[in-house]
C-alpha positions in Angstrom: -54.9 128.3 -87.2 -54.0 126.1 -84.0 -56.3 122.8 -83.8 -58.6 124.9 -80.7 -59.5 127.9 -83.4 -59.7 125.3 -86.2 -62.6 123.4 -83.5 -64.3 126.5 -82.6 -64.7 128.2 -85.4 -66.2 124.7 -87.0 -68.5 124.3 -84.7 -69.6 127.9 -84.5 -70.6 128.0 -88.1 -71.0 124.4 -89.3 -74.2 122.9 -88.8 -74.4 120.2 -85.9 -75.1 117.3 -87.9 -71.6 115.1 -87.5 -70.5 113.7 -84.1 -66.5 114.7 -84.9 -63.4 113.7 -83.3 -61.1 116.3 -81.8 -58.7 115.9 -84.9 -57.6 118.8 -87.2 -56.3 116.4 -90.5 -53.9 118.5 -92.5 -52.3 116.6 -95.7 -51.2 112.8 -96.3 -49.4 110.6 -98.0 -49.9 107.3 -99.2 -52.0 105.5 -96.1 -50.7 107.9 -93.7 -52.4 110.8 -93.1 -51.6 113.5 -90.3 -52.7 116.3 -88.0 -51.9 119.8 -87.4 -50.1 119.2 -84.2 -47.8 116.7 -86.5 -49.4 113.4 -85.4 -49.2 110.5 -87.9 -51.8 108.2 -88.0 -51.9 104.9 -90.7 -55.7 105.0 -92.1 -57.4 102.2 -92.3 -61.0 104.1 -93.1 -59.9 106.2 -96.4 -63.0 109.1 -95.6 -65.5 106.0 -95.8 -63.9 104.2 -98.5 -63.0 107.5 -100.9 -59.7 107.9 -100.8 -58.5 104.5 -103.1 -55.4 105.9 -103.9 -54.6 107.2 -100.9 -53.2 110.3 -99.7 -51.4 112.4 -102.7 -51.0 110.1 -105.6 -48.8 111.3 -108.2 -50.9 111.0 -110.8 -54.1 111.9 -109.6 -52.7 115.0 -107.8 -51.5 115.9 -111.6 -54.4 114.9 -113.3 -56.9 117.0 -111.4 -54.5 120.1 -111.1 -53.7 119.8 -114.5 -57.5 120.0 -115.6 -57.8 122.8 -113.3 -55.5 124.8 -115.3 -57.3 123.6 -118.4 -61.1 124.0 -117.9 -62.9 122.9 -114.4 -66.2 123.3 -115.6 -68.5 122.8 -118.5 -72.0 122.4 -119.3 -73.5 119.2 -120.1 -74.8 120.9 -123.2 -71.5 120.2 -124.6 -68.6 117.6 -124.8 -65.4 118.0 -123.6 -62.5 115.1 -124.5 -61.9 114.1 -120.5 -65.6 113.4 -120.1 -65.2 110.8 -122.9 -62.5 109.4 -121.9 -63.7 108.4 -118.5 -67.0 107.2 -119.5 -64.9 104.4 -121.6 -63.5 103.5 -118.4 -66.4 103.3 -116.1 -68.3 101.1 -118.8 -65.4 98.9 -118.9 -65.1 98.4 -115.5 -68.5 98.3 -115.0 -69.6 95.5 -117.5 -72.3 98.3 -118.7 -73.1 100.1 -122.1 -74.9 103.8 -120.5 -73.2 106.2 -118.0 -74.8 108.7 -115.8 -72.6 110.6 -113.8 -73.7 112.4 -110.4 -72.4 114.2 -107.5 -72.8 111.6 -104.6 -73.7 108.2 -103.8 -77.7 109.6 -102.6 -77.7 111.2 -105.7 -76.5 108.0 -107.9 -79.3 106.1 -105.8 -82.3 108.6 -106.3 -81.2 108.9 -110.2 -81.4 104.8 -110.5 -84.5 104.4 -108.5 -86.4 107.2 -110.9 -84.7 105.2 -114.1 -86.5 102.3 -112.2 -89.8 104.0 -111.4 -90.3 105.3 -115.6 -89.3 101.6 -116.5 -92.2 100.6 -114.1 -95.0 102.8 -114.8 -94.6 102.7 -118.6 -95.5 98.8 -118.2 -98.5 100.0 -116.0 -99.6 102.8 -114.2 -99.1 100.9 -110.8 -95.4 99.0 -111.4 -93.8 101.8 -109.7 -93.1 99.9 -105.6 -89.6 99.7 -105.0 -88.4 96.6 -102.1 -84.6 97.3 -100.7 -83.8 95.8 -97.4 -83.4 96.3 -93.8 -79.9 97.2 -92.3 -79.5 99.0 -95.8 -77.8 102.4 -96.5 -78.6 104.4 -99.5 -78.8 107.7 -98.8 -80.0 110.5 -97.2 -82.4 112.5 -99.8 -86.6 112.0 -99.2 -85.9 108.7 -101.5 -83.0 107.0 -100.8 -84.1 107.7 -97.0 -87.0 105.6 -97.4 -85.2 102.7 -98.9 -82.8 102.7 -96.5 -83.5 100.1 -93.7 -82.5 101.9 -90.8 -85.1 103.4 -88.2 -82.4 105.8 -86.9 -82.3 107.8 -90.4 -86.1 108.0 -90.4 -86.8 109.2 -86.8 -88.4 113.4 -87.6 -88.9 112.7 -91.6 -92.3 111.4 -91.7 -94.4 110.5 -93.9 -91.3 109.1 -95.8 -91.5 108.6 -99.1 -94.0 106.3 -100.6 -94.0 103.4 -103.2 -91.0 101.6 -100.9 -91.0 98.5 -99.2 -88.1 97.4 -96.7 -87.5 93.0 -96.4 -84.7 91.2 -94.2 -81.7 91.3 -95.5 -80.4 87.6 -97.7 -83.8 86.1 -96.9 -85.1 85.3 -99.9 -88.4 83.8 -98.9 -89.4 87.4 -96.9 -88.2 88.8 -100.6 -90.7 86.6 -102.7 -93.4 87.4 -100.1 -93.4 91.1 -101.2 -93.0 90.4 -104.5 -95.7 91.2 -107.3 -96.4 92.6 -110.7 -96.3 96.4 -109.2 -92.5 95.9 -107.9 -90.5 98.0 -110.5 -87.4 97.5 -109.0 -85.4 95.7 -106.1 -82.4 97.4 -104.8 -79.3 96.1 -102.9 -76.0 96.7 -101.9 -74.2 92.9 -102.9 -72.0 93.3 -99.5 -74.1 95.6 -97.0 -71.5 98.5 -95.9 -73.3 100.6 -92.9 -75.1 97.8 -91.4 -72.3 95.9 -90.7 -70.6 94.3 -93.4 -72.8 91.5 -94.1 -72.0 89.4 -97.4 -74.9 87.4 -98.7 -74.4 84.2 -100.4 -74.0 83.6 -104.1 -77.3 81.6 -104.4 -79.4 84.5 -102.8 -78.0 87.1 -105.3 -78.8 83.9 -108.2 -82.2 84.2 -106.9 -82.9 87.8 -106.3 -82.0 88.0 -110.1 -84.4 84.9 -110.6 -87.7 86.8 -109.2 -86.6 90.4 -111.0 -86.7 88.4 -114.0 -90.3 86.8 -112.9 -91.4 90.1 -112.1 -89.8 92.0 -114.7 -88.1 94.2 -112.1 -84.8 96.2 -112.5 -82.1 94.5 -110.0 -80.3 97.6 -108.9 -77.1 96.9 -107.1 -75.6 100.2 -104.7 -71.9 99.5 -105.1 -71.2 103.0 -104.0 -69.3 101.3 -101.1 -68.4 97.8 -102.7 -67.3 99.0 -106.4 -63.4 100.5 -108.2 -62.1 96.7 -107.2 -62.6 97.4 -103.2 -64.4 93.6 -103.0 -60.8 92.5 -104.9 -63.0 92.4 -108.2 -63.9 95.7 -110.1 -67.3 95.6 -108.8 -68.9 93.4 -106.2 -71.4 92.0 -108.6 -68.6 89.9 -110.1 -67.8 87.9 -106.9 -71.2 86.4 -107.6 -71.2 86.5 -111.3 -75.3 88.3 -110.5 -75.0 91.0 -113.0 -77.4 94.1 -112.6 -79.9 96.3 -114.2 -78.5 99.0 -113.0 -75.3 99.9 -111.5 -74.6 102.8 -108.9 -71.3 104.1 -107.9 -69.3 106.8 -105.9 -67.0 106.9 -103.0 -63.6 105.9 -104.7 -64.4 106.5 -108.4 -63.1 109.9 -107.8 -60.0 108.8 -105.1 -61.2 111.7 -103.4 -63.0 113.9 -105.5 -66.4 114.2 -105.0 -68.2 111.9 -108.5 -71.0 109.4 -108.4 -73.5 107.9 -111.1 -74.6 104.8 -112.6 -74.7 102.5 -115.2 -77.3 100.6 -117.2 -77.2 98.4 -120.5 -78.0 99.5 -123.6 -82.1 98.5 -123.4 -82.2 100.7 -120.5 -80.6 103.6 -122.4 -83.5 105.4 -123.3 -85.9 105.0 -120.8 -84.9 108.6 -119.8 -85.2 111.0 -122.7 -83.9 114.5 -123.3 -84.8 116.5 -120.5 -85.9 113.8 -118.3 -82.8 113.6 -115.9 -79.2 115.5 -115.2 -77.4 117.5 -113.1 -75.1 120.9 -113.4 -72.4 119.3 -112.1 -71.9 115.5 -112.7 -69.5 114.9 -115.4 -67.5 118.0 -115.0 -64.1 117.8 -116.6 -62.5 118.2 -113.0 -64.3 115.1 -111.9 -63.5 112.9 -115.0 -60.3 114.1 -114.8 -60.2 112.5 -111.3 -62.3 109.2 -112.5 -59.9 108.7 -115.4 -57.0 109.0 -113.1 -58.1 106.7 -110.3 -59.3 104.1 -112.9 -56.3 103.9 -115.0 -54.0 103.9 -112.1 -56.0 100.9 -110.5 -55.6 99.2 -113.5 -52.4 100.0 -114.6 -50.8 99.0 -110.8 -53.3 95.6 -111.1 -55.0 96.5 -108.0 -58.0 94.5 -108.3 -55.7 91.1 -108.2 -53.6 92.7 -105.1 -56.6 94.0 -103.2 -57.5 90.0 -103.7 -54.5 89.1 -102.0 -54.4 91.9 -99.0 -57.4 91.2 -98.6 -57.2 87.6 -98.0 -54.4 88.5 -95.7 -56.0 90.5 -93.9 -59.4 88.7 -93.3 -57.0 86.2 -92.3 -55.1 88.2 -89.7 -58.9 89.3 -87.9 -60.1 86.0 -87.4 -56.3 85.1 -85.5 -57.7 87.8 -83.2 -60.9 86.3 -83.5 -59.4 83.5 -82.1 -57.2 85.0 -79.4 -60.3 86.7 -78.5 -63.6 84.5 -78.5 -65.3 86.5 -75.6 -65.0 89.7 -77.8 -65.0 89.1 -81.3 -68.0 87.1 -82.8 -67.5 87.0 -86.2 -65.1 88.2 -89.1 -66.7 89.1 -92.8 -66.2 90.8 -95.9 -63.8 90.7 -99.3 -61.6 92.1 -100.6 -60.6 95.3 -98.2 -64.0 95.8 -97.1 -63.9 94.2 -93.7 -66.2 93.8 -90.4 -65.1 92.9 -86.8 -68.4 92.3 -85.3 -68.0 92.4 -81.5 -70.3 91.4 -78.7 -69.7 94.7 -76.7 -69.7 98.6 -78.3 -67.3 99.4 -80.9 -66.4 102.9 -80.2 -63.8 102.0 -77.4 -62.0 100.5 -79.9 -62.1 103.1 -82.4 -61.4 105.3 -79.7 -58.3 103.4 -78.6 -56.8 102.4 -82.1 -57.2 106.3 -82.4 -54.7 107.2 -79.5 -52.3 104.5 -81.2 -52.3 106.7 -84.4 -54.6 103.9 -85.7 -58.1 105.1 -87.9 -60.4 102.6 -88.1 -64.8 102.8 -87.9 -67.6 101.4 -86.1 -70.4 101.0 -87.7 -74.1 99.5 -86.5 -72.7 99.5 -83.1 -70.9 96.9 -82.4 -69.0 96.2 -85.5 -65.7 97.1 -86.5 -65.1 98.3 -90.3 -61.7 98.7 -91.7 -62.3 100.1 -95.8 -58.4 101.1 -96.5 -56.8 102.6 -99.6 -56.4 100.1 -102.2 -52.6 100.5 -101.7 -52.4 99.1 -98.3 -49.0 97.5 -97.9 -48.7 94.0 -95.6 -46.3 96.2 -93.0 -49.4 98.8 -92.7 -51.9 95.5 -92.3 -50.0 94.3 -89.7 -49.3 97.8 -87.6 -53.9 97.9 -88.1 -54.0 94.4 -86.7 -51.4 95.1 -83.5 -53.7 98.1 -82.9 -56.8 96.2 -82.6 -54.7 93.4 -80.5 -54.0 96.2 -78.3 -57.5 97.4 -78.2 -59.1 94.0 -77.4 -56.9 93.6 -75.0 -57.9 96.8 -73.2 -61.5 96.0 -73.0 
């Protein structure tokens, strides 16, 4: 179909619920991706930090068609080899003992808050208030919705969930205020994604841990957008050495494929019994095929260390536009190759004119700029994103 059927017959049959561009993406290839008119465009947003590998890796391309041919689907009723094999990797890249595996990031969030809430109540009847913070995503569910600090999301859904209770963001003293023997849990992302890309400091994390501990809270980390080495460490946690309770993940676990869960120690490993959780889905063999894929492949090509080093690059290369720019850009953030622009004007002009110079990057809480690449960003592909944005700025 030409891109004008492809649009029309979307929107006459797709629900209204995403504001689109007027792009028809066909097929990519390593950070390139392209359109069905032909247009090439380097991506610097990956589907929302999904697509770690890219467009078309090798391997993953042959591990998931070659499971296809295999067996796609299996109940959780029984084992299947591909399933076991992935769950060795997730643990050790995790730093965990217990997988869960899930469908999406919402999911991966709802399953660790009700791990948290039967941890809670089976202390007492009344340990079951869960505190996340404000500018938070986690979801979009009747749970993860009310953890998630954003009055937009909320706006129609009332009453929201109950039991939740939102604090500012790496303020530790608004934190301890809340804080009490009925808090079962407190959940964070370490480097806040959708609100803007906001890294707290080391010594908050230290004592967020500090007060679960007091409390005897589970410290739930969403790394759904900060995990599979996208910080330049295979989980964000480890930039501050703060371990977790309990560990959720998704995005680009899957490079693509649609897989999510979390991961707990081993005293948390039967606070669920039989019957008390799952899923038809999570831990099909098609998506472990995919896990297994992506996380050999990041560690076989040492992509934590490199995403380090682009990363630094990169960070680098934004605040020389930072500087170039002082009336524009107020601030550059993040690790790894999870990055925020934050602007003092809107950032959809930007987006908007990065786009026309076959550019993808994001805005995201308004006025910030968020570039979340494949892992296997080269330098050459940094520095075509960063003459984008150079032409953008000076546009404005």
């Amino acid at each position: 179909m030409d891109k004008k059927t492809v649009i029309e017959q979307t929107e006459k049959y797709y629900l209204p619920v995403f504001g689109r561009y007027q792009m028809v993406m066909d097929h990519g290839q390593g950070c390139r991706v392209y359109d069905n008119e032909g247009n090439e465009y380097i991506d610097a947003f990956a589907g929302i930090a999904v697509n770690s590998l890219g467009y078309n890796h090798p391997v993953l391309v042959k591990a998931i068609a070659d499971q296809a041919a295999k067996i796609m689907h299996c109940s959780n009723l029984y084992y299947t080899e591909i399933q076991a094999k992935a769950l060795r990797l997730v643990a050790e890249a995790t730093g965990m003992d217990r997988i869960f595996f899930a469908n999406c990031g919402a999911e991966a969030n709802e399953g660790a808050m009700k791990l948290a809430r039967k941890y809670g109540v089976s202390k007492s009847p009344t340990k079951y208030k869960i505190v996340s913070a404000q500018e938070s995503f986690h979801g979009r569910t009747f749970d993860t919705l009310a953890a998630t600090g954003h009055d937009y999301y909320h706006v129609g859904y009332g009453p929201l969930s109950p039991g939740h209770v939102l604090v500012d963001y790496a303020d530790i003293d608004a934190l301890e205020a809340v804080m009490d023997e009925d808090v079962c849990a407190v959940l964070l992302e370490p480097i806040q994604g959708e609100g803007g890309v906001h890294v707290p400091s080391d010594e908050y994390l230290q004592k967020v841990r500090a007060l679960c501990d007091k409390y005897d809270a589970l410290l739930i980390f969403d790394e759904v957008q900060t995990g599979v080495a996208r910080t330049g460490k295979w989980f964000g946690y480890m930039l501050s050495g703060v371990k977790p309770d309990v560990l959720t993940f998704a995005k680009g676990i899957g490079g693509g494929f649609p897989v999510a869960g979390f991961a707990v120690p081993e005293r948390l490993a039967h606070v669920f019994k039989p019957g008390d959780h799952g899923g038809t889905f999570g831990g099909n063999p098609l998506a472990c095929a995919a896990v297994y894929a992506t996380l050999a492949t990041i560690k076989s090509e040492n992509l934590v260390d490199k995403v380090a080093e682009k990363g630094a690059y990169f960070i680098g290369e934004l605040q020389k536009l930072q500087a170039k720019y002082p009336a524009i850009v107020k601030e550059v953030r993040g690790k790894g190759l999870i990055l925020g622009m934050e602007l003092t004007c809107e950032g959809r002009p930007v987006v908007e004119h990065c786009l026309a110079d076959k550019v993808i990057v994001n805005c995201t809480a308004g006025t910030v700029i968020r570039i979340v690449p494949p892992l296997i960003i080269n330098k050459e592909e940094i520095d075509m994103v960063v003459a984008a944005l150079d032409r953008a700025l000076a546009a404005l």
